[in-house]
C-alpha positions as CSV (number, residue, x, y, z in Angstrom):
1,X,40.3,-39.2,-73.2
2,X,38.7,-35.8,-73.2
3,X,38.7,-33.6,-69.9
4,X,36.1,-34.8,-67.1
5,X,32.3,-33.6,-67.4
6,X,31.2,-31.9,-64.0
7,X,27.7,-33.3,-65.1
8,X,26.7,-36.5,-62.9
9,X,23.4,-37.7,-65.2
10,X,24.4,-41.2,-64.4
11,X,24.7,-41.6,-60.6
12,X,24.0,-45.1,-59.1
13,X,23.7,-46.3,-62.7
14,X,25.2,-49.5,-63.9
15,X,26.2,-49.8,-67.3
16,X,27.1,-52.9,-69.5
17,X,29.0,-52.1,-72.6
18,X,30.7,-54.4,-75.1
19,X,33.8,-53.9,-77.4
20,X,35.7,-51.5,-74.7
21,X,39.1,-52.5,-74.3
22,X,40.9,-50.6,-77.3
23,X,42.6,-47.2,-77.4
24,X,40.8,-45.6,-78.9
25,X,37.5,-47.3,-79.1
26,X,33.8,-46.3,-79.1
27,X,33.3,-48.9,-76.6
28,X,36.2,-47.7,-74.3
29,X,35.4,-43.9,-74.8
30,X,31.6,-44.9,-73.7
31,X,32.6,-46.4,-70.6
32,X,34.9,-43.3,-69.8
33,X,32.0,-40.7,-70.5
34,X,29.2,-43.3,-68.6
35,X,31.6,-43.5,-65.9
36,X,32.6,-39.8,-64.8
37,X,28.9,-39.4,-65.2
38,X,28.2,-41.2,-62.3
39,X,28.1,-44.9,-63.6
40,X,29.7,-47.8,-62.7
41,X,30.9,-50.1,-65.8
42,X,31.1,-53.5,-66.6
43,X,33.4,-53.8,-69.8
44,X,33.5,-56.6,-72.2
45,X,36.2,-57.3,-74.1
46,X,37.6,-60.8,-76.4
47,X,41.6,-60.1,-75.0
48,X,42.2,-60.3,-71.3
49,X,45.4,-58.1,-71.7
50,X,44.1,-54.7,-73.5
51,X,40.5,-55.2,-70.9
52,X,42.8,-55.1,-68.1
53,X,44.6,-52.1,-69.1
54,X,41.2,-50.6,-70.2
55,X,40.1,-51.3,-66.7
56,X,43.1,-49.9,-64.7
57,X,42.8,-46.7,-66.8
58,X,39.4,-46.1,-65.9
59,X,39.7,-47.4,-62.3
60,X,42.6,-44.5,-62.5
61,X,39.5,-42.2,-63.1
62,X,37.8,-43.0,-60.2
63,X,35.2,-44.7,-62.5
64,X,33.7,-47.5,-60.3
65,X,34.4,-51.0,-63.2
66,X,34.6,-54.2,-63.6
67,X,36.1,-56.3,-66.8
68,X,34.4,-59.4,-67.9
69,X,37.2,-60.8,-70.9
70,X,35.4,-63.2,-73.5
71,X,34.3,-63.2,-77.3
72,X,30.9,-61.7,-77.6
73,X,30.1,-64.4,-79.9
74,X,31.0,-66.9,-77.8
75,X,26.8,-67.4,-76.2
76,X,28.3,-68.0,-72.2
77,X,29.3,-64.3,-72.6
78,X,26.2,-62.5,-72.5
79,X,25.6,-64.2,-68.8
80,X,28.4,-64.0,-67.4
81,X,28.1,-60.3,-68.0
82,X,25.0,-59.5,-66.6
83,X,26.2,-62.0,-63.2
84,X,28.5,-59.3,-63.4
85,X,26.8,-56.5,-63.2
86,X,24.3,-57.8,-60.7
87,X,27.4,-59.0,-58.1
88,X,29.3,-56.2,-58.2
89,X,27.2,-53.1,-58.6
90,X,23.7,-54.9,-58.0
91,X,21.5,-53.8,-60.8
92,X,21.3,-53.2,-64.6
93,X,20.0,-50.5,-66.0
94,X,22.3,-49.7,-69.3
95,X,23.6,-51.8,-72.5
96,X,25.8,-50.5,-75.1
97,X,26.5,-53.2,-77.6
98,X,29.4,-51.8,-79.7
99,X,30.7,-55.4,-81.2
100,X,30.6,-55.8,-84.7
101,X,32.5,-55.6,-87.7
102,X,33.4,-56.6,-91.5
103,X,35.4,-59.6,-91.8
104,X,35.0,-60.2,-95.9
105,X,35.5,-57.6,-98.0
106,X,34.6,-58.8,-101.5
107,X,32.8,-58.3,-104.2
108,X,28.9,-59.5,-104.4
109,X,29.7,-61.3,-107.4
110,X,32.1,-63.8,-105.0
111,X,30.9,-63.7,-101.2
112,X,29.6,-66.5,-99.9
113,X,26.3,-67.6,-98.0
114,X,29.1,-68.3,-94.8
115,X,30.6,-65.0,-95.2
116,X,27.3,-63.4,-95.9
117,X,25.6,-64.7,-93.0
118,X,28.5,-64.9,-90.6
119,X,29.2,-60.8,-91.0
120,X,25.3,-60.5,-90.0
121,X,25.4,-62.9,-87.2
122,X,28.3,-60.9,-86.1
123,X,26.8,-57.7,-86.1
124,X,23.4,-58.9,-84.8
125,X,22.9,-61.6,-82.4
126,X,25.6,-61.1,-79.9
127,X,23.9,-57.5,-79.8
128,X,20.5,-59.2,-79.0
129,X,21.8,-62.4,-76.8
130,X,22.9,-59.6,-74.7
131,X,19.7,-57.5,-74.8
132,X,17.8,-60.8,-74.0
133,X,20.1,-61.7,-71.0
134,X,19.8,-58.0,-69.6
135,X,16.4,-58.4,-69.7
136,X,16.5,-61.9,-67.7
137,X,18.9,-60.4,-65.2
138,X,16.5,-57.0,-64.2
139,X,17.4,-54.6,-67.2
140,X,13.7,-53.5,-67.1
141,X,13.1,-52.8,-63.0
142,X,14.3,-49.5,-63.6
143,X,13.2,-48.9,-67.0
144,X,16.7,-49.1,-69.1
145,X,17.7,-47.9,-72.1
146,X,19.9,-49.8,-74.9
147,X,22.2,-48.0,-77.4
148,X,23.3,-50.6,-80.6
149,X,26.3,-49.4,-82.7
150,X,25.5,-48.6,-86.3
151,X,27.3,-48.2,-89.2
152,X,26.6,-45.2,-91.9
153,X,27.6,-47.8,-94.2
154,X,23.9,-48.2,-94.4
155,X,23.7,-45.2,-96.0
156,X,26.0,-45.8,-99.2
157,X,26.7,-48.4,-101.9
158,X,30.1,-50.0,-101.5
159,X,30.3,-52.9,-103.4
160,X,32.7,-54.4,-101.2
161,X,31.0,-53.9,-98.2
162,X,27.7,-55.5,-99.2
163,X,28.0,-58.0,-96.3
164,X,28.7,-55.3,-93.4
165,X,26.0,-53.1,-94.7
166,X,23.4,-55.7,-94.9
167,X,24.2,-56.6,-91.0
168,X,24.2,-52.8,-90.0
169,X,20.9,-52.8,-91.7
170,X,19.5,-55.7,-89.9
171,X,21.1,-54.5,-86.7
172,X,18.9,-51.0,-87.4
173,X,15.3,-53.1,-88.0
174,X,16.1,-55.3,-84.5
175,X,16.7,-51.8,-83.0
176,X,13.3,-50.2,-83.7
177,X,11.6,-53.4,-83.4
178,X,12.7,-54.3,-79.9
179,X,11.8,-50.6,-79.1
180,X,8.2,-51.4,-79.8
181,X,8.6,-54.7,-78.3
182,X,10.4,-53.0,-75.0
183,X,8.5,-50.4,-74.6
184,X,5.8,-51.8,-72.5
185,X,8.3,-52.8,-70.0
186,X,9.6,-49.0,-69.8
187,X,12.9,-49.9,-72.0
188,X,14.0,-47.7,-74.6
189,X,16.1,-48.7,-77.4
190,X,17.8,-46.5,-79.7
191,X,21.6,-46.8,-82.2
192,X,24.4,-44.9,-83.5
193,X,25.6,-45.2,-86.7
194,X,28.9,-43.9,-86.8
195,X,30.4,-42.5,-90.0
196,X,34.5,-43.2,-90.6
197,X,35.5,-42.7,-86.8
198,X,39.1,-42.3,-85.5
199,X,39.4,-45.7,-83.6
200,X,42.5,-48.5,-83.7
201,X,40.6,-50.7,-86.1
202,X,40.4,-47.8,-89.2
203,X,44.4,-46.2,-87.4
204,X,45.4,-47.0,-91.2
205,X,42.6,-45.1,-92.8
206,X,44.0,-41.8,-90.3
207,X,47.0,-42.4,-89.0
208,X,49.6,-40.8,-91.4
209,X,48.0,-37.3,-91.3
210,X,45.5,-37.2,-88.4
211,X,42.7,-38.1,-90.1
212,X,42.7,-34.3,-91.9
213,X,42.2,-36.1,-95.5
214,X,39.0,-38.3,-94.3
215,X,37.2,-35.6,-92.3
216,X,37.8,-33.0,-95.0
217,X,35.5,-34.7,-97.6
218,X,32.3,-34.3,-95.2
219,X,30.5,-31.8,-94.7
220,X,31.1,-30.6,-91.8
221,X,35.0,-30.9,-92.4
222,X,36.1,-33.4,-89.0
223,X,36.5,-37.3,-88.8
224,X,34.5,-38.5,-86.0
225,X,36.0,-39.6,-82.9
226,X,35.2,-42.1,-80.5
227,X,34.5,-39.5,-78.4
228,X,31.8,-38.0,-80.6
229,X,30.2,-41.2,-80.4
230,X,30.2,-41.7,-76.9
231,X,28.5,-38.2,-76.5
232,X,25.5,-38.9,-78.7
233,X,25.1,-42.5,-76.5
234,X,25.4,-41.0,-73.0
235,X,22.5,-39.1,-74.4
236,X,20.4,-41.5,-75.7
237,X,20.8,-43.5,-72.4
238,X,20.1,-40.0,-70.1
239,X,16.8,-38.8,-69.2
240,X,17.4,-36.0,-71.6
241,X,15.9,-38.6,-74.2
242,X,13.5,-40.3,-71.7
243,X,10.8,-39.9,-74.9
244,X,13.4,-41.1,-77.6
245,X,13.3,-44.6,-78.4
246,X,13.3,-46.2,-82.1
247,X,15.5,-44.3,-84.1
248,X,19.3,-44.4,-85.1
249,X,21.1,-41.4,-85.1
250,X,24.1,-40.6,-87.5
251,X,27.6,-39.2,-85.8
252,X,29.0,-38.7,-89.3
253,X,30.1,-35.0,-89.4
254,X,26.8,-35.0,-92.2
255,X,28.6,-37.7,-94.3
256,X,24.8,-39.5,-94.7
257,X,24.3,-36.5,-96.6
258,X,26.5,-36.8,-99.3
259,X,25.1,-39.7,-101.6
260,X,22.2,-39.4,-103.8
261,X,20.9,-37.8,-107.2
262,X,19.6,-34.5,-107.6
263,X,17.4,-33.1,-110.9
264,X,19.7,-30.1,-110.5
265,X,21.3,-28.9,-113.7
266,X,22.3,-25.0,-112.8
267,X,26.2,-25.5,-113.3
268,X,27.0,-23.1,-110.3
269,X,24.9,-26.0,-107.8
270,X,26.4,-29.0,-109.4
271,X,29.9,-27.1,-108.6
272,X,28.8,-26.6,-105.5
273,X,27.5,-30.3,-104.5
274,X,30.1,-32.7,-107.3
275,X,28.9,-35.8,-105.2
276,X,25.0,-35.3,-105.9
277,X,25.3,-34.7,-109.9
């Protein structure tokens, strides 16, 4: 975890965020930056063990939390979280869904309709059972503001990840759409779609040399860490984006930039950009 902020954008807030019992995690290193903002946490987590230590680190903090263990997927969890929220800090007025994931990795020509539409149940409707139940539980008295995890996988065409990039895609249409539908209660709704990030589910993809390899073929030279995305959410949920809602923004190091075709045939430019020729 990164040094304190002295900046308190989030005092008296309450804050529900999914997926934040890992080290590191995006959903742990939101709660951290939420919480010495001002915020008081309720963290959601499928292991009782890791949320616990996740909650004792940031009680260590001083951040005000409290850990609700339970599969997001399982549909008593998105309840029992907002009861949560509203019995031991007494209002709602943030949700961070960071739960999601690619369980099959295989090639189009062999997934299957279960595998298909279980990766984009996954990725979606624990995401907006927990939107729903926010919304139930007083999410809108205060005007919230939602942030959904993303993926730049979007943004590419793996082959193997046809599954996890059609969720991430769905994930990004229920975001815009439940900002229009939101809106006239005074919620916003906005994502982040993370690039390759430094977490403990990709620690094999960095692990052996930092993460120098990964972060070197992007543009701006850095694999993203949690902590980068947590930044660009405590934004989107701060009053310093009161007139943002709709939109997804990419925490890639400019990675989103990288695929495409270009008309480009000057041998100095195609030397310059290999990955657009």
């Amino acid at each position: 975890m990164r040094e304190p902020t002295s900046c308190r954008r989030f005092e008296g807030k309450v804050a529900i965020i999914t997926g934040a019992s890992s080290d590191p995690s995006i959903g742990r290193s939101v709660a951290f930056r939420l919480g010495v903002e001002g915020a008081s946490v309720v963290i959601n987590a499928r292991s009782a063990g890791p949320l616990r230590a996740a909650e004792d680190a940031l009680r260590a903090e001083g951040v005000p939390v409290l850990a609700v263990a339970g599969s997001a997927e399982d549909d008593a969890t998105p309840k029992r979280l907002v009861e949560a929220a509203s019995a031991g800090f007494g209002r709602i007025d943030f949700v961070v869904n960071t739960v999601g994931g690619s369980r099959f990795q295989r090639s189009p020509r062999e997934i299957s309709k279960d595998e298909l539409l279980g990766t984009i149940e996954l990725n979606t409707w624990s995401a907006l059972a927990l939107v729903q139940e926010a919304f139930a539980g007083g999410l809108a008295d205060g005007g919230g503001a939602v942030v959904n995890i993303s993926s730049g996988t979007v943004n590419k065409t793996t082959p193997s990840m046809i599954a996890y990039s059609a969720a991430k895609a769905a994930l990004n249409a229920m975001t815009r759409t439940l900002a229009r539908d939101l809106s006239s209660e005074g919620i916003r709704v906005n994502g982040v779609a993370p690039g390759l990030t430094r977490t403990s589910t990709t620690r094999s993809l960095w692990e052996s040399d930092g993460g120098s390899a990964a972060g070197a073929a992007t543009p701006l030279g850095r694999l993203t860490d949690a902590d980068d995305v947590a930044n660009a959410v405590a934004f989107l949920l701060s009053q310093d984006a009161a007139l943002i809602t709709g939109v997804t923004i990419d925490v890639d190091g400019g990675n989103h930039l990288q695929s495409g075709w270009t008309p480009i045939t000057d041998p100095a430019m195609q030397e310059r950009y290999p990955s657009d020729g």
